[in-house]
TIRO-2110 file (N, C-alpha, C; in Angstrom, 1 decimal):
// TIRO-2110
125.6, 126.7, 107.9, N, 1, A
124.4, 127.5, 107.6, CA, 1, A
124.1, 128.3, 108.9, C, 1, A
123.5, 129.6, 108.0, N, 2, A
123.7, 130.4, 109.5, CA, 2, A
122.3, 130.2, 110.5, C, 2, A
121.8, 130.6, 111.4, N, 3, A
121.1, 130.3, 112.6, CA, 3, A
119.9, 131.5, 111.5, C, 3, A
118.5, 130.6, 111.5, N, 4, A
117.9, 132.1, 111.2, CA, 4, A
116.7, 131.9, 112.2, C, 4, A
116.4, 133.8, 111.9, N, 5, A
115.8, 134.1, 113.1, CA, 5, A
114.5, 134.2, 112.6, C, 5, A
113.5, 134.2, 113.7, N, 6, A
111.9, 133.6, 113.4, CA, 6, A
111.5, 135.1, 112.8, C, 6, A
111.8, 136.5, 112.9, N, 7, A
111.3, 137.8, 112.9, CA, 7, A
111.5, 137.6, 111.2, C, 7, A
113.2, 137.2, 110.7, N, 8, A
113.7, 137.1, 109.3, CA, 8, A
112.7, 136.1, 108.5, C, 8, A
112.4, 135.1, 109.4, N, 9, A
111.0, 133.9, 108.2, CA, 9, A
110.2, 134.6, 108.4, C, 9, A
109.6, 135.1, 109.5, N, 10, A
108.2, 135.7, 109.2, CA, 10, A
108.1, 137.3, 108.5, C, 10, A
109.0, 137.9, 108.2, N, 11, A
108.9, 138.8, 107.3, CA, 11, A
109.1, 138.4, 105.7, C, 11, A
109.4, 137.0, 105.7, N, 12, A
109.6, 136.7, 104.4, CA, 12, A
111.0, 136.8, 103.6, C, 12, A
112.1, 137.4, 104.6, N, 13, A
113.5, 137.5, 104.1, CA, 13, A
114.1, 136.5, 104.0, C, 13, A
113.7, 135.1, 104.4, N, 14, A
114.4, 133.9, 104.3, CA, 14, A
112.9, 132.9, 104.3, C, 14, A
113.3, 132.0, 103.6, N, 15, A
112.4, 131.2, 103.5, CA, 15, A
112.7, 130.0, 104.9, C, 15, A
111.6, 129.4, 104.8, N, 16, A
111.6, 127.9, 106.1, CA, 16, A
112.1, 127.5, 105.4, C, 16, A
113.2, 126.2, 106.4, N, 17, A
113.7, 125.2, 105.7, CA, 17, A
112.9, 124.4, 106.1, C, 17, A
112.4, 123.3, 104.8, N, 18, A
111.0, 122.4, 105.1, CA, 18, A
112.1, 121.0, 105.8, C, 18, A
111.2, 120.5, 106.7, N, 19, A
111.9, 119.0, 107.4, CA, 19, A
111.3, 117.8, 106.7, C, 19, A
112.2, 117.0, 106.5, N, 20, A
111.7, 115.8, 106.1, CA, 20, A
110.6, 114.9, 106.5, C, 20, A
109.8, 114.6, 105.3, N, 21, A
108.5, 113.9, 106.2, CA, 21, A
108.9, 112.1, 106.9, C, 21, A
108.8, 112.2, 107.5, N, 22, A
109.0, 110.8, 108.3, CA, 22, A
108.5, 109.5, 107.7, C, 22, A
108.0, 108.6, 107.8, N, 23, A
107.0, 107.1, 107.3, CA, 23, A
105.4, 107.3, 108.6, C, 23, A
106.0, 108.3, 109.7, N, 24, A
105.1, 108.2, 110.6, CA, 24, A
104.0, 109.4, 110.7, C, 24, A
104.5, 110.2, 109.9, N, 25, A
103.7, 111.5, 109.5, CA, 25, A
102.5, 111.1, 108.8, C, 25, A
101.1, 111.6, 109.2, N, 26, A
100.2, 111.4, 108.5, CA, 26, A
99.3, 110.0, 109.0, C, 26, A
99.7, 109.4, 109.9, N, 27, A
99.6, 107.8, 110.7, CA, 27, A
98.7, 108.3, 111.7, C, 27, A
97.5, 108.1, 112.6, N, 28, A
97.0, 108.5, 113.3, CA, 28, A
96.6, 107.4, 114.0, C, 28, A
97.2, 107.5, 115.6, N, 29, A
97.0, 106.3, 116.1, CA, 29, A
95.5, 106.1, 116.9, C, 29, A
94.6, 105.2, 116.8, N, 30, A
93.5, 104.7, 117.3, CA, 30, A
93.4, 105.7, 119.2, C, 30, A
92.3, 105.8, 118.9, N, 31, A
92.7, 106.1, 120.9, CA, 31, A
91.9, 104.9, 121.8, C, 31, A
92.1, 105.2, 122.8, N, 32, A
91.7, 104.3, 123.7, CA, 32, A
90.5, 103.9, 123.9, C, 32, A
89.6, 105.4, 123.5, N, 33, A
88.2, 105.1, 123.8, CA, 33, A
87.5, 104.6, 122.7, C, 33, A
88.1, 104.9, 121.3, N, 34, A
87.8, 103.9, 120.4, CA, 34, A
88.4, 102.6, 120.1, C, 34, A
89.0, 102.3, 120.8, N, 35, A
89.6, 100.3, 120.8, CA, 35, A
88.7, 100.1, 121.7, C, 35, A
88.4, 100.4, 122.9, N, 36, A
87.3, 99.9, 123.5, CA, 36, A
86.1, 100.2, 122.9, C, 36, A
85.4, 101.0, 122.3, N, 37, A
84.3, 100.8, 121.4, CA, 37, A
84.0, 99.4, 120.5, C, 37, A
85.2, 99.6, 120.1, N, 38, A
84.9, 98.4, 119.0, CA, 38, A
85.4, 97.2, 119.9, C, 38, A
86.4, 97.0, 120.8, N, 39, A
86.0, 95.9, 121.2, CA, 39, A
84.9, 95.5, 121.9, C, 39, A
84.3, 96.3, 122.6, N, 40, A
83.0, 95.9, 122.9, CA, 40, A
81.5, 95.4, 122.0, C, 40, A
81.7, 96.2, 120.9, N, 41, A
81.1, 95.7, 119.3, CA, 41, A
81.5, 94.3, 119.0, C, 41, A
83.0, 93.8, 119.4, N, 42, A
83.4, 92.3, 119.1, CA, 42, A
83.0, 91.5, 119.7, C, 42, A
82.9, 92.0, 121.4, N, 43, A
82.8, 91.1, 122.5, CA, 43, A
80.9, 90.8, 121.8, C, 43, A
79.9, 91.9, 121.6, N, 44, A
78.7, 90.8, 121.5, CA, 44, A
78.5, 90.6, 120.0, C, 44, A
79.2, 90.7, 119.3, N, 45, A
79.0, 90.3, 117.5, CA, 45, A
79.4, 88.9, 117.5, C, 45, A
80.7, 88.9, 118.1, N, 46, A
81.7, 87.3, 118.1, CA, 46, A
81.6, 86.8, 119.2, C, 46, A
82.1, 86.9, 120.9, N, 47, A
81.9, 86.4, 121.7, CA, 47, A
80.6, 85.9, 122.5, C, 47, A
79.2, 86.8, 121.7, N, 48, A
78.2, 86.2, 122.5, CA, 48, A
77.7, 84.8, 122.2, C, 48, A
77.7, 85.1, 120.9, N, 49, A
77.3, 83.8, 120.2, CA, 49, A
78.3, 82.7, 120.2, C, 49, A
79.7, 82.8, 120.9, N, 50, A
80.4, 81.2, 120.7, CA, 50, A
79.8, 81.2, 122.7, C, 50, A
80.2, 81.8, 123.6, N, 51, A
79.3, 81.8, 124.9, CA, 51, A
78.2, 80.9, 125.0, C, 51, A
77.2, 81.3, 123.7, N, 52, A
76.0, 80.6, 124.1, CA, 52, A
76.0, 79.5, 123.5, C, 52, A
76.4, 79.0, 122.7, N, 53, A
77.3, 77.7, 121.7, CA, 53, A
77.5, 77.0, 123.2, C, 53, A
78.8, 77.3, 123.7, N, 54, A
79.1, 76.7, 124.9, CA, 54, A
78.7, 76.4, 126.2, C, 54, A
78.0, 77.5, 126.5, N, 55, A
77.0, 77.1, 127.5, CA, 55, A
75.9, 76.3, 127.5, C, 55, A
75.4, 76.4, 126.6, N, 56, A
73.8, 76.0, 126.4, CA, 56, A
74.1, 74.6, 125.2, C, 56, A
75.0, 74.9, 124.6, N, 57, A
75.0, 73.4, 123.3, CA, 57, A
76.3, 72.3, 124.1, C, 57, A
77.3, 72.7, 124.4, N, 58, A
78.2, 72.0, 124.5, CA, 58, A
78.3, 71.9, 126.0, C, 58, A
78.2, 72.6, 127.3, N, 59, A
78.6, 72.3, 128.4, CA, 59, A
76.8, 72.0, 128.9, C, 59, A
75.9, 72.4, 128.5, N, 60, A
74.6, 71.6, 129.3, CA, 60, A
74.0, 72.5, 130.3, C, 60, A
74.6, 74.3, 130.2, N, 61, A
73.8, 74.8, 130.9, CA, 61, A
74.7, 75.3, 132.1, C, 61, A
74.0, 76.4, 132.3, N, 62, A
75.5, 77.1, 133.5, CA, 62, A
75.7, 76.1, 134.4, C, 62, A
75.1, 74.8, 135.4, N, 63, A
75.8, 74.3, 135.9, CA, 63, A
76.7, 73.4, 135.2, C, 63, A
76.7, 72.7, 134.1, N, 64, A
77.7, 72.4, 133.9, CA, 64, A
78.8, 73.5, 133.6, C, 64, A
78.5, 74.5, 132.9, N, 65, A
79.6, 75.6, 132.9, CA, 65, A
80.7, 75.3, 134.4, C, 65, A
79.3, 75.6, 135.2, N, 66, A
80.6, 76.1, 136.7, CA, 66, A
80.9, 75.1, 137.4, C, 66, A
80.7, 73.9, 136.7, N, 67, A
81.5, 72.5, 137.5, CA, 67, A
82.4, 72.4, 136.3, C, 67, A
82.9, 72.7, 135.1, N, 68, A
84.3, 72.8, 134.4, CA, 68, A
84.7, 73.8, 133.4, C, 68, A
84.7, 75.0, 134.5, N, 69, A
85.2, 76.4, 134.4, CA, 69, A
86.2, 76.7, 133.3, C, 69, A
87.4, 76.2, 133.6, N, 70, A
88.8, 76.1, 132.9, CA, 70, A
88.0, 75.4, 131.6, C, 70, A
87.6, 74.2, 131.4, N, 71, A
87.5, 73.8, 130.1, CA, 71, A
86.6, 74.6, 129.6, C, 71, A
85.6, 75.5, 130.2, N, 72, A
84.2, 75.9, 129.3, CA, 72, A
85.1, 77.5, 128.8, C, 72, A
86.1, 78.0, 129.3, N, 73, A
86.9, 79.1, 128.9, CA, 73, A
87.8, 78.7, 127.9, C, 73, A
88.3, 77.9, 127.7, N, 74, A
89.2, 77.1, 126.9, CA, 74, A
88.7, 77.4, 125.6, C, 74, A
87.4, 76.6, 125.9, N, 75, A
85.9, 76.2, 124.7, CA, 75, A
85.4, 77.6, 124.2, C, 75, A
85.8, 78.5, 124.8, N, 76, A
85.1, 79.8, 124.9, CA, 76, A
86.2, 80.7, 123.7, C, 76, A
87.8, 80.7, 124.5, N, 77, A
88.7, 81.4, 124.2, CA, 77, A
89.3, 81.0, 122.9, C, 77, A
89.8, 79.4, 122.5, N, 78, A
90.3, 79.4, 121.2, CA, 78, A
89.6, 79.4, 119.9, C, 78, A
88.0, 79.3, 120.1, N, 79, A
87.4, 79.9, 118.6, CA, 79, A
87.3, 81.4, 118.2, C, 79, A
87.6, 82.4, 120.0, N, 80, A
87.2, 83.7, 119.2, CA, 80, A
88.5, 83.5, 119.2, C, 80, A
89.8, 83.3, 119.4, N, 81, A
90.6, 84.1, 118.9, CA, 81, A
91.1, 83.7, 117.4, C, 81, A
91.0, 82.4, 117.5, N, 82, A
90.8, 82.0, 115.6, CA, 82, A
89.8, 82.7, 114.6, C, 82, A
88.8, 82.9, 115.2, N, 83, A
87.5, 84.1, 114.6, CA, 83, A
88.2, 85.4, 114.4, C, 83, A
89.1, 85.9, 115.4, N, 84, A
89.7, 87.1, 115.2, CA, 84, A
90.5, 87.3, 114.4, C, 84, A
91.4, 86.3, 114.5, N, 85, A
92.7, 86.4, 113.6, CA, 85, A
92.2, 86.1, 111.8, C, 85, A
91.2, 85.1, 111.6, N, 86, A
90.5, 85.4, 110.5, CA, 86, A
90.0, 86.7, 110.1, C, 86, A
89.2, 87.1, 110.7, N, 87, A
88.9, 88.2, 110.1, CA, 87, A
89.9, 89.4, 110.1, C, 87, A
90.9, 89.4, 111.4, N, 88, A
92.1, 90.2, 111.1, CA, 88, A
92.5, 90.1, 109.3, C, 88, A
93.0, 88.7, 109.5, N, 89, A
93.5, 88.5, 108.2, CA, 89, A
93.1, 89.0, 106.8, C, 89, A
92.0, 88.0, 107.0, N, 90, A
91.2, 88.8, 105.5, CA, 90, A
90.2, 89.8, 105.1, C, 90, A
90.1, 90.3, 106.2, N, 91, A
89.6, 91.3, 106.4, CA, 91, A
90.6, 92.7, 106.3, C, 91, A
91.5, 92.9, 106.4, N, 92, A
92.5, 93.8, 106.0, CA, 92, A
92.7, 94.5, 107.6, C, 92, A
93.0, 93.9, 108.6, N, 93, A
93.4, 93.8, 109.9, CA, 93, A
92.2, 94.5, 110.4, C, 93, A
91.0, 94.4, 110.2, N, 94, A
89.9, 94.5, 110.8, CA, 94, A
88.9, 93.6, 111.2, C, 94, A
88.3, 93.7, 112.5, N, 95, A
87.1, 92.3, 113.3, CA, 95, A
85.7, 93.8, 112.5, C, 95, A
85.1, 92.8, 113.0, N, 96, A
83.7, 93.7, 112.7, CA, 96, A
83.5, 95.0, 113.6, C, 96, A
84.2, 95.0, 114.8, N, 97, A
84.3, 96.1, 115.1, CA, 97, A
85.4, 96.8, 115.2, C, 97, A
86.2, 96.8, 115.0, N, 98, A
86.9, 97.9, 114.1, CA, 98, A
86.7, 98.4, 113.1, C, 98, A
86.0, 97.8, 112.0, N, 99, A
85.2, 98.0, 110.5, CA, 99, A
84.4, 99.4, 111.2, C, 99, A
84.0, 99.0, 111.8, N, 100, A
82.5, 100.0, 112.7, CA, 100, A
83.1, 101.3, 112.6, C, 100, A
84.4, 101.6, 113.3, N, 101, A
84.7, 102.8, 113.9, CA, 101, A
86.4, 103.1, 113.0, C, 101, A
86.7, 102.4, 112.0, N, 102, A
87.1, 102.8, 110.9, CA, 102, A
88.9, 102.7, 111.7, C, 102, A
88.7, 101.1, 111.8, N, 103, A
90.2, 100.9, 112.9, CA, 103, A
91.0, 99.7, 112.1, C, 103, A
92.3, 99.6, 112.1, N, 104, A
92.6, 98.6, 111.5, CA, 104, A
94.1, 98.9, 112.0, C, 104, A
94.4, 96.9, 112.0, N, 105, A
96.0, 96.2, 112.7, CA, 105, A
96.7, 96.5, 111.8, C, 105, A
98.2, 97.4, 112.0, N, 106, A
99.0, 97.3, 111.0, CA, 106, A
100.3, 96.9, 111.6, C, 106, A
101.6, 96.9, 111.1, N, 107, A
102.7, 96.2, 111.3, CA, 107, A
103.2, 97.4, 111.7, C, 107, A
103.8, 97.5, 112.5, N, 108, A
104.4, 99.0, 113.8, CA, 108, A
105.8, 99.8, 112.5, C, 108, A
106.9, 98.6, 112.0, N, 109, A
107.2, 99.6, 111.3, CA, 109, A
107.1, 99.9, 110.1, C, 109, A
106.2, 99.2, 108.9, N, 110, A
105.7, 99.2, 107.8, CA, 110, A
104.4, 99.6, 107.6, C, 110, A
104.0, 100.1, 108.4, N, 111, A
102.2, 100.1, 108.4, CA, 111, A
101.3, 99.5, 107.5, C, 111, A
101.8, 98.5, 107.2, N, 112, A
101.2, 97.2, 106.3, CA, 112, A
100.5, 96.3, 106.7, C, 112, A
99.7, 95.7, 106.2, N, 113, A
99.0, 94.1, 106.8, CA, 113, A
99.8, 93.5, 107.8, C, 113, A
99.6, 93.2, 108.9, N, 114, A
100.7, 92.0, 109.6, CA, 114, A
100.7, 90.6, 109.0, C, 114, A
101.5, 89.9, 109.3, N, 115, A
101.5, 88.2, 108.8, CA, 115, A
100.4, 87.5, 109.5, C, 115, A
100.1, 86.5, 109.3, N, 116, A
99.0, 85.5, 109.9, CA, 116, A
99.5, 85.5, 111.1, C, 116, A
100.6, 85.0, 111.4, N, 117, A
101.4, 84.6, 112.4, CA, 117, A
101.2, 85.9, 113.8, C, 117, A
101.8, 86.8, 113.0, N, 118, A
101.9, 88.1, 113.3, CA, 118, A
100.8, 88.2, 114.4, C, 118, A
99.4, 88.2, 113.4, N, 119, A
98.0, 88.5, 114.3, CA, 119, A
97.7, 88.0, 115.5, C, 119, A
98.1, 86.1, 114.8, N, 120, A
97.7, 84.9, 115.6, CA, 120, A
98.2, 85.6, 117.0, C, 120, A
99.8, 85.9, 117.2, N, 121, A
100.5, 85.7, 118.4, CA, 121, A
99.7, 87.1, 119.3, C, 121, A
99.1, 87.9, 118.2, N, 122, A
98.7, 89.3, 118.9, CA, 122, A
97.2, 88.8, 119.8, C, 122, A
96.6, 88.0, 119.0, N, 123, A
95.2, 88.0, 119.9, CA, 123, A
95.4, 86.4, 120.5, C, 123, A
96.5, 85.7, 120.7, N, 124, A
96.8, 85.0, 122.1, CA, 124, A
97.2, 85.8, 122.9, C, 124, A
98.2, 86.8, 122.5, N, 125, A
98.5, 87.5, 124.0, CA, 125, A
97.4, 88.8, 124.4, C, 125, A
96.2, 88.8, 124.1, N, 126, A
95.5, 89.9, 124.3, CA, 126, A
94.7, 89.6, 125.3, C, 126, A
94.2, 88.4, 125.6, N, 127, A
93.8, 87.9, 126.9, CA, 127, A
94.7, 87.8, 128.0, C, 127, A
96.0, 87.9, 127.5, N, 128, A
97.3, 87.6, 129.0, CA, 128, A
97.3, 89.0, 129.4, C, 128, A
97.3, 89.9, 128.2, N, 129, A
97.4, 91.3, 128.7, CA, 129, A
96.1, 92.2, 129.6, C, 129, A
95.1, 91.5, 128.7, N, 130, A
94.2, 91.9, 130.1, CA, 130, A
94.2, 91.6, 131.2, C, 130, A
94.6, 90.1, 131.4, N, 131, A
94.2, 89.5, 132.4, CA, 131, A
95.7, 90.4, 133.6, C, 131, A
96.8, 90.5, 133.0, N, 132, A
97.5, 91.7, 133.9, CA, 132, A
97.4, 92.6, 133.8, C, 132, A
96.9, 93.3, 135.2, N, 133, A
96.9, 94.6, 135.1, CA, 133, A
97.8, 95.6, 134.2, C, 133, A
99.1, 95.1, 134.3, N, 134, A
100.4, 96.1, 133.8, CA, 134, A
99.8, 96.3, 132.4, C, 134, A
99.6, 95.0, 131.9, N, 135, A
99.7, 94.8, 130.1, CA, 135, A
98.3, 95.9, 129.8, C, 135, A
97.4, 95.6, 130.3, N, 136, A
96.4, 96.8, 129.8, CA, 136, A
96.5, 98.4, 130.5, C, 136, A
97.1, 98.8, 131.8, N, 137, A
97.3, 99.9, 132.0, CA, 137, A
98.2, 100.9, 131.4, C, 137, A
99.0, 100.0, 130.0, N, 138, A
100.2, 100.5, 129.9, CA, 138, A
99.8, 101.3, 128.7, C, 138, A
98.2, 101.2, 128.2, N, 139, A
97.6, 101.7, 126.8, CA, 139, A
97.4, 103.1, 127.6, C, 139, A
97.3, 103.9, 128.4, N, 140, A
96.6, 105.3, 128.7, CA, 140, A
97.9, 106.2, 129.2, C, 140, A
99.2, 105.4, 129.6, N, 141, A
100.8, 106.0, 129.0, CA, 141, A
101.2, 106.2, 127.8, C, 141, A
101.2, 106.1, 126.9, N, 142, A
101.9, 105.4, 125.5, CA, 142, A
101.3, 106.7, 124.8, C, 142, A
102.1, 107.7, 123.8, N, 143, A
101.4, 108.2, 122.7, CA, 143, A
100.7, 107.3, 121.9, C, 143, A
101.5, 106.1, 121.6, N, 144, A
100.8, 105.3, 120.3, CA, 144, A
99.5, 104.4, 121.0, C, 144, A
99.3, 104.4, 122.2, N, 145, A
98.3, 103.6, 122.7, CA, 145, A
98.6, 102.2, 122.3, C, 145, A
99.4, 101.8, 122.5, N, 146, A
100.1, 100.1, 122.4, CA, 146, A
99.7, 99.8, 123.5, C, 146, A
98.7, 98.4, 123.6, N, 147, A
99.1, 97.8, 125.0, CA, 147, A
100.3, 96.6, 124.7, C, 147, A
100.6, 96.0, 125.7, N, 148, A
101.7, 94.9, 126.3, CA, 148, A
101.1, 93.8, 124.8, C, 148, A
100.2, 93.4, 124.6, N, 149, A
100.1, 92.8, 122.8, CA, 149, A
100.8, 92.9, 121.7, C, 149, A
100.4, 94.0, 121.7, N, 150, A
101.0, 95.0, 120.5, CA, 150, A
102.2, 95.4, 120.6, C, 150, A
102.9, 95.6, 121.6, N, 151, A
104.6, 95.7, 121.9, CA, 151, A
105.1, 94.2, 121.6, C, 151, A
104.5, 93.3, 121.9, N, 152, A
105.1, 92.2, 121.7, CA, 152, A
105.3, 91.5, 120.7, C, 152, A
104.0, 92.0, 119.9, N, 153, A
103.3, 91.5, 118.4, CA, 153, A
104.0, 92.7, 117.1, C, 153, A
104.6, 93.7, 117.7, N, 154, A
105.2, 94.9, 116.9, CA, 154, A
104.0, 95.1, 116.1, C, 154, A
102.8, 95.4, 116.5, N, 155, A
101.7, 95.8, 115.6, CA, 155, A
100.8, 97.4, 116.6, C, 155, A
100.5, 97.8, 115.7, N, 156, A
99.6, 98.7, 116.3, CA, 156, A
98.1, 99.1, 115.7, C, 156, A
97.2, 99.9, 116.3, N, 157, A
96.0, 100.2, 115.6, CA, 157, A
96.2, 101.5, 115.2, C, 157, A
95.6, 101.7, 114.2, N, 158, A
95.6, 102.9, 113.3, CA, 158, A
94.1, 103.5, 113.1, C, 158, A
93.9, 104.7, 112.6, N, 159, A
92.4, 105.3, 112.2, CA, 159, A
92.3, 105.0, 110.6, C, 159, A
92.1, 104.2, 110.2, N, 160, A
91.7, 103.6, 109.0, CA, 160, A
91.4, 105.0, 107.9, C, 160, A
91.8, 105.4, 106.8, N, 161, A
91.4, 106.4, 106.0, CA, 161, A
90.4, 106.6, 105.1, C, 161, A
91.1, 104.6, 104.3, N, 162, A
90.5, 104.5, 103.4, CA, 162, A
89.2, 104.3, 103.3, C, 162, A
END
């Protein structure tokens, strides 16, 4: 086929050849400043209330908190992320705040629901990724805004349509 020239399409002597639509065309990935919106929506919808559960019902008040740190984080960390992955789940890969700002978990190359499993492994490693610098800095490189989670979890956030 021969080489055509842009003067020939735009006079209308040759039509464009249309390109194939991809699976990723039409996919609009979350930005940065709305993952942090809604996680911060998460952090006081879900996290404040298991915090004060723990502080004040089960550890006896900040000093007990800060005489067993590790365990009162423990106590802290495995309900939200079971809380999360719930409502990931049945929620259609949305926490209450991603609902908010119209965000939702999908599977990186199906853009489908992720598995339970799937989620589970994404929001245990989302505390490791903050907690390293690398894993969270690596969301403001990335077109798709993946952090070190979601590369690992093969999931990503999306702008929800529906």
């Amino acid at each position: 086929m021969a080489k055509q020239r842009f003067r020939d399409i735009k006079q209308g002597r040759i039509k464009a050849q249309k390109h194939s639509q991809s699976k990723e065309e039409g996919v609009i990935y979350a930005s940065n400043m709305e993952k942090t919106k809604a996680a911060l929506t998460d952090t006081f919808m879900l996290l404040m209330p298991i915090m004060y559960i723990v502080f004040y019902l089960v550890m006896d008040g900040r000093e007990g908190f800060a005489q067993h740190k590790l365990m009162g984080w423990i106590y802290i960390l495995v309900p939200l992320i079971l809380i999360q992955t719930a409502f990931m789940y049945f929620g259609n890969g949305q926490t209450p705040g991603y609902k908010a700002y119209n965000l939702r978990v999908v599977e990186s190359q199906t853009y489908q629901q992720p598995s339970l499993l799937a989620l589970l492994f994404r929001n245990l490693l989302m505390p490791l990724a903050l907690a390293t610098f690398l894993g969270w800095l690596m969301m403001f490189f990335r077109k798709d805004h993946k952090g070190l989670h979601d590369l690992l979890s093969q999931t990503t956030v999306i702008v929800d349509k529906a």
